[in-house]
Backbone as ProteinMPNN parsed JSONL, in Angstrom:
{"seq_chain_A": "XXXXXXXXXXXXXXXXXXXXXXXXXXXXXXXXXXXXXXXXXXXXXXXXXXXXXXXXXXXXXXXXXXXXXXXXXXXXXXXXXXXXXXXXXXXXXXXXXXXXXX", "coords_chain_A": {"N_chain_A": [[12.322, 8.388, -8.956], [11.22, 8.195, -5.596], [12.414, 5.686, -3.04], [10.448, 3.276, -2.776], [10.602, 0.845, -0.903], [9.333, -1.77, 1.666], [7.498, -0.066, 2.394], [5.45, 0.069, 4.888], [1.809, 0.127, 6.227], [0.739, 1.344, 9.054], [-1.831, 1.259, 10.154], [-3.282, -1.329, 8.719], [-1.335, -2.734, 8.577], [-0.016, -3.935, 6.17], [1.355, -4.12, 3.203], [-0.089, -2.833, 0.981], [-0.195, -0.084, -1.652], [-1.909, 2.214, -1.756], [-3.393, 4.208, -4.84], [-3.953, 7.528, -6.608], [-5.994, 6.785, -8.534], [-7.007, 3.877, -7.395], [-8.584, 5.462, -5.067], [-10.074, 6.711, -6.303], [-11.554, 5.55, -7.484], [-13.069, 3.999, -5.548], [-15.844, 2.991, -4.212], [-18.357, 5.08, -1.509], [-18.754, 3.74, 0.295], [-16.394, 1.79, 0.625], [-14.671, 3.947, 0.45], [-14.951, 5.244, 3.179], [-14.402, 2.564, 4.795], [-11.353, 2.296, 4.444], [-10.221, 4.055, 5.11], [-8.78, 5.787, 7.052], [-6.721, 4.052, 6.957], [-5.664, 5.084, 4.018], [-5.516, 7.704, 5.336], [-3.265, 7.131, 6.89], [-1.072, 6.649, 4.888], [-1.201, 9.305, 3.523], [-0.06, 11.125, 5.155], [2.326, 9.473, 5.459], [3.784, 8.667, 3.441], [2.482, 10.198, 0.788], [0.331, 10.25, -1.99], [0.066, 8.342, -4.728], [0.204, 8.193, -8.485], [-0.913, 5.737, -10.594], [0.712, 5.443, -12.59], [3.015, 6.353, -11.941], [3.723, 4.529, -10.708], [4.397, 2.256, -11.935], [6.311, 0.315, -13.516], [8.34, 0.824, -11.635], [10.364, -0.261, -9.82], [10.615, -0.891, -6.925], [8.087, -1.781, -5.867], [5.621, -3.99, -6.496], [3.048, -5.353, -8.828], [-0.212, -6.148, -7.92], [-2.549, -8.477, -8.889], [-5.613, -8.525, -9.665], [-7.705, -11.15, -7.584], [-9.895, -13.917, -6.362], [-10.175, -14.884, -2.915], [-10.222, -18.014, -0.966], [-12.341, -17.875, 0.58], [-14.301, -16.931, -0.778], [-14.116, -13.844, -1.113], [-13.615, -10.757, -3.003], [-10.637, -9.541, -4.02], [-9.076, -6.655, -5.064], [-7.212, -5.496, -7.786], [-3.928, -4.255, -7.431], [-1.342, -2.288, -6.274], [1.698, -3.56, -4.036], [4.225, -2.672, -1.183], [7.768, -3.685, -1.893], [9.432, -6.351, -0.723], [12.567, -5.734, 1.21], [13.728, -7.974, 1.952], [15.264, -7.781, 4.816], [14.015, -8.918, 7.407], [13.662, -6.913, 9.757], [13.203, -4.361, 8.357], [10.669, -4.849, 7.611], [8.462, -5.567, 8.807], [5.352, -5.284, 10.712], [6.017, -3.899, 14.154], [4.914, -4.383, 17.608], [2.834, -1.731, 16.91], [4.361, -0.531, 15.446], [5.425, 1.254, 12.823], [8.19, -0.284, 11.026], [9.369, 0.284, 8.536], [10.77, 1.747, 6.045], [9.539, 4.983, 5.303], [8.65, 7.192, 2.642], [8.625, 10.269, 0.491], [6.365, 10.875, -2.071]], "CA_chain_A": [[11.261, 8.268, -7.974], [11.755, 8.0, -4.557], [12.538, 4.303, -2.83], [9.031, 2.665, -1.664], [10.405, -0.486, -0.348], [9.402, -1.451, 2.856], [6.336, 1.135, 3.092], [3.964, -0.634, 6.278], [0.614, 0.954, 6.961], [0.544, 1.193, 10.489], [-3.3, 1.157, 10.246], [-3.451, -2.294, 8.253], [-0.139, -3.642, 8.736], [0.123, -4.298, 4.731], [1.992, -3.174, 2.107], [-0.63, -2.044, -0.083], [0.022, 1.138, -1.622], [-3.355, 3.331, -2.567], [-3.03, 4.922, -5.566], [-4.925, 8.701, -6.506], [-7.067, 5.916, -9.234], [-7.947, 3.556, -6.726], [-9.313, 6.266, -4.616], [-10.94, 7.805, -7.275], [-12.449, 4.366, -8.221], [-13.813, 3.311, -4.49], [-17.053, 3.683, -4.024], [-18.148, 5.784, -1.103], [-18.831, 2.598, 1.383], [-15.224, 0.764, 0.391], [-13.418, 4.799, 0.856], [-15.056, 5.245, 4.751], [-13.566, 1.868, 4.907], [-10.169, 2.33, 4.18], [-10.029, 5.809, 5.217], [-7.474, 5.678, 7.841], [-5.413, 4.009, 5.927], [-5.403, 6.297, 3.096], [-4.552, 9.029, 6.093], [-1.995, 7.127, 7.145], [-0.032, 6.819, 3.796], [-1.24, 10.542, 2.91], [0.939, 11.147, 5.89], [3.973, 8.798, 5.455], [4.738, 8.482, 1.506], [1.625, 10.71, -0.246], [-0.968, 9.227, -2.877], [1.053, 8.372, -5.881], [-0.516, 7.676, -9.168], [-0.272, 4.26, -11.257], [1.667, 6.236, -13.856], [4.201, 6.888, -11.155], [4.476, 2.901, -10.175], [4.524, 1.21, -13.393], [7.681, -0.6, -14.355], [9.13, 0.579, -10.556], [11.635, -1.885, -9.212], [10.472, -1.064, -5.71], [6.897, -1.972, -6.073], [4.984, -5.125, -7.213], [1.372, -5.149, -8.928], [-0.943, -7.864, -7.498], [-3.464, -8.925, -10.067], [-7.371, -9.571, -8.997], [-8.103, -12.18, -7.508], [-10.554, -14.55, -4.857], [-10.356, -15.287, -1.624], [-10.828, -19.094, -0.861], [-13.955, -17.52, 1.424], [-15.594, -16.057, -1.669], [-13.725, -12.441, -0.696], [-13.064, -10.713, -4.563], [-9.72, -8.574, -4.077], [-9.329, -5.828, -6.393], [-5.942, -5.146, -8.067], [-3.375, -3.088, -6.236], [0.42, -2.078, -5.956], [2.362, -3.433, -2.723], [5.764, -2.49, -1.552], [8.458, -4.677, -2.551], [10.039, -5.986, 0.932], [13.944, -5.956, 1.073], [14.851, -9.446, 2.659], [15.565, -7.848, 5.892], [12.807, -8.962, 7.91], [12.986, -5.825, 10.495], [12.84, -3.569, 7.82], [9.75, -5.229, 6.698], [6.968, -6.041, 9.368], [5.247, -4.322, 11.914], [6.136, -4.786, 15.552], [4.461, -3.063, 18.275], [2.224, -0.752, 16.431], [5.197, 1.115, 15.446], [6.243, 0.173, 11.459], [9.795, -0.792, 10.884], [9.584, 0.009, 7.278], [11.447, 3.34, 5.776], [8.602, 5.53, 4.276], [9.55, 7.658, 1.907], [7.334, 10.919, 0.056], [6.117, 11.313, -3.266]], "C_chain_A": [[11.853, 7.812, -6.637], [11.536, 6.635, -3.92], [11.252, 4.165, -1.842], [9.176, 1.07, -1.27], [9.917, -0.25, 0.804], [8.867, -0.731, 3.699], [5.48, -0.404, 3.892], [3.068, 0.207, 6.156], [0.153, 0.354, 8.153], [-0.695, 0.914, 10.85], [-3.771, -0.417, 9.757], [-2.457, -2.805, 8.078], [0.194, -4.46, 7.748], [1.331, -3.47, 4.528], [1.299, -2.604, 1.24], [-0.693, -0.286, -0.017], [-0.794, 1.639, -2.239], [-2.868, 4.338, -3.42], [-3.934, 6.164, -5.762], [-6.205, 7.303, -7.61], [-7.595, 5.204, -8.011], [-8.527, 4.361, -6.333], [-10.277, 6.694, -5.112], [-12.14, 6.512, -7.786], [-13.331, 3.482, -6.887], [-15.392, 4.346, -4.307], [-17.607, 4.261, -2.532], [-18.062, 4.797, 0.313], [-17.231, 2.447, 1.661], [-14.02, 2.323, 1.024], [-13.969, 4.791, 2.679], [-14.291, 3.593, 5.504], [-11.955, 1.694, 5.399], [-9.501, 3.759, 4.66], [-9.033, 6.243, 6.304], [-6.441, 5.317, 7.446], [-4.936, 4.684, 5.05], [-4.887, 7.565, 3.749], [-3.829, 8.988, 6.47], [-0.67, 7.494, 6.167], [-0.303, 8.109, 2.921], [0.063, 11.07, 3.981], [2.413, 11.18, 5.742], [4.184, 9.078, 3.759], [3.446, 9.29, 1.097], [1.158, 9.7, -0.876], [0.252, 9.524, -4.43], [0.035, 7.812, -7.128], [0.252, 6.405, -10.201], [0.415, 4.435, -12.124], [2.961, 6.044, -13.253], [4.784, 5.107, -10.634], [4.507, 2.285, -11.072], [6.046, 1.278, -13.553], [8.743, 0.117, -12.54], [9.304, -0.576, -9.825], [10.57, -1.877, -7.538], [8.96, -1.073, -4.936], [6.677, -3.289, -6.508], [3.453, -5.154, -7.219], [1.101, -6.848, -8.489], [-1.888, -7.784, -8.418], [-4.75, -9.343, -8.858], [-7.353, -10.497, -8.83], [-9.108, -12.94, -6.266], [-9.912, -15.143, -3.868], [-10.75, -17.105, -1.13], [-12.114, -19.096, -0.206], [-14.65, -16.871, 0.051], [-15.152, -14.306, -2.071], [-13.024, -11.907, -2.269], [-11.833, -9.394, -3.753], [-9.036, -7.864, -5.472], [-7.575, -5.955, -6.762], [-4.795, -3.718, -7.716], [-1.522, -3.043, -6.192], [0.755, -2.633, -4.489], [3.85, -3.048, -3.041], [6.665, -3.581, -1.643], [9.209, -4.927, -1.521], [11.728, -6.233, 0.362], [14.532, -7.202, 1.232], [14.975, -9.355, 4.308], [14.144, -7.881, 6.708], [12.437, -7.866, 9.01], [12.826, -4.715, 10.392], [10.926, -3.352, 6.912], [8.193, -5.597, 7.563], [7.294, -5.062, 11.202], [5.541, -4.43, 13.35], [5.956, -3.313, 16.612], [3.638, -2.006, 17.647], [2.916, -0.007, 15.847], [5.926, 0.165, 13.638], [7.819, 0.594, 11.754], [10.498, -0.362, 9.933], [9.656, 1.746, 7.221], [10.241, 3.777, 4.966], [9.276, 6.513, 3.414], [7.99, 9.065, 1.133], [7.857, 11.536, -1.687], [6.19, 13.016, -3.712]], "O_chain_A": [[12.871, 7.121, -6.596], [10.409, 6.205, -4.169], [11.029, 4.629, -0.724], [8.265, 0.243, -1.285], [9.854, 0.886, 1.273], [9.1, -0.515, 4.888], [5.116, -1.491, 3.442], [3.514, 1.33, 5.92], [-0.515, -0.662, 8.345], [-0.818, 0.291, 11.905], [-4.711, -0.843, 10.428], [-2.548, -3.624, 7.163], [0.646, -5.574, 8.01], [1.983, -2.645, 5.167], [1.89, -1.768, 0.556], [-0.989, 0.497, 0.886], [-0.614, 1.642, -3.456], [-2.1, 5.22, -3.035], [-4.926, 6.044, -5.043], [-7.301, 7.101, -7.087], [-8.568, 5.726, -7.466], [-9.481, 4.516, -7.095], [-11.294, 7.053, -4.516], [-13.25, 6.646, -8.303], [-14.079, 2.534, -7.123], [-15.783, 5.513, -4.285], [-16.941, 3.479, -1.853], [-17.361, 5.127, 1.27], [-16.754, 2.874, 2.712], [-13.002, 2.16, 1.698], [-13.175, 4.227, 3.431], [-13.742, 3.597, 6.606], [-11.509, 1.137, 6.402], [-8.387, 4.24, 4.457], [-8.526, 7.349, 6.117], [-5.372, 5.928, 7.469], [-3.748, 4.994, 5.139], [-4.128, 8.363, 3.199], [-3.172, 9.993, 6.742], [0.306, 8.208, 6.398], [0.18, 8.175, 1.79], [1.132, 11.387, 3.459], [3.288, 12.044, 5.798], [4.951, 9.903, 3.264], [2.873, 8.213, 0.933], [1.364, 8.518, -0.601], [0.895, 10.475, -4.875], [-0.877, 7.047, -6.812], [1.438, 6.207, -10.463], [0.894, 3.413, -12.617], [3.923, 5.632, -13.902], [5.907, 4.708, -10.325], [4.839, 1.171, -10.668], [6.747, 2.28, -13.69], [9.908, -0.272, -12.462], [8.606, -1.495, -9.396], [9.915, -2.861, -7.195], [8.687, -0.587, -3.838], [7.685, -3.824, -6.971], [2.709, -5.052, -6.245], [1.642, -7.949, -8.583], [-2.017, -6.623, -8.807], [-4.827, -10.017, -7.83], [-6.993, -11.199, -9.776], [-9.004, -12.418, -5.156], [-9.035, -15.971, -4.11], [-11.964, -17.221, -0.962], [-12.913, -20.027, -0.311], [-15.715, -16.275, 0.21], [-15.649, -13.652, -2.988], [-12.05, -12.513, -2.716], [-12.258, -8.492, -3.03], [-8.64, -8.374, -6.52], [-6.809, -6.5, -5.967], [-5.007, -2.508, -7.798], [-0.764, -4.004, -6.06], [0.035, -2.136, -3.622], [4.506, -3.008, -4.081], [6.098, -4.644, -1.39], [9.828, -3.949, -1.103], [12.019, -6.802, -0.69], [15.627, -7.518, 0.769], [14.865, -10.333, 5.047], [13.311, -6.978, 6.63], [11.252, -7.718, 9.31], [12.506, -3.919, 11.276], [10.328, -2.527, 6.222], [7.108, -5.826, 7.03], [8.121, -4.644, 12.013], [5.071, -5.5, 13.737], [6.364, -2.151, 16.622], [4.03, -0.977, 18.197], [2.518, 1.124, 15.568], [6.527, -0.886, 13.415], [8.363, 1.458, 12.442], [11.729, -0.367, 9.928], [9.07, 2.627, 7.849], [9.883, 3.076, 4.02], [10.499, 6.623, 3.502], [6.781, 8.859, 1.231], [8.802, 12.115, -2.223], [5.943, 13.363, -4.867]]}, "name": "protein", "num_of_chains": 1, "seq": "XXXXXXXXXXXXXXXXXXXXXXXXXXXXXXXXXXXXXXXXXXXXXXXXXXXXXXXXXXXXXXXXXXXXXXXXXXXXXXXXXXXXXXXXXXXXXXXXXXXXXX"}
């Protein structure tokens, strides 16, 4: 599989990486939401499915969890940053981080 450290979304300046399930599992509010984002990383790296990130090194699953405001966050893949911090955060609108395509 091809190396997803270090994916940014220029749109939300995360690492979370949308999988074809999430997508398939947002409801139609939560996708108009996110929906830029999802066109960004259809773009840069494609929609990869959770099949395809399980047990990859260059990934890490986040587990559900709250928000000290109450905010429930669902469970989600990010990319796995390298160390080098200007491979890893956004600066200027412009990511830093090597994308890579599924």
């Amino acid at each position: 599989m091809t190396n997803l450290r270090n994916f940014i979304n220029a749109i939300t300046n995360d690492s979370r990486i949308y999988t074809a399930e999430d997508i398939g599992e947002m409801t139609s509010k939560e996708f108009l939401a996110n929906e830029k984002a999802i066109d960004y990383q259809i773009e840069t790296l494609g929609i990869p499915r959770r099949g395809d990130l399980a047990g990859s090194s260059d990934v890490v699953y986040v587990h559900s969890y709250s928000r000290d405001d109450g905010t429930k966050v669902k469970a989600h893949y990010r990319s796995k940053p390298d160390g080098v911090v200007s491979n890893n955060y956004q600066i200027g609108g412009t990511s830093t981080g090597a994308s890579a395509n599924i």
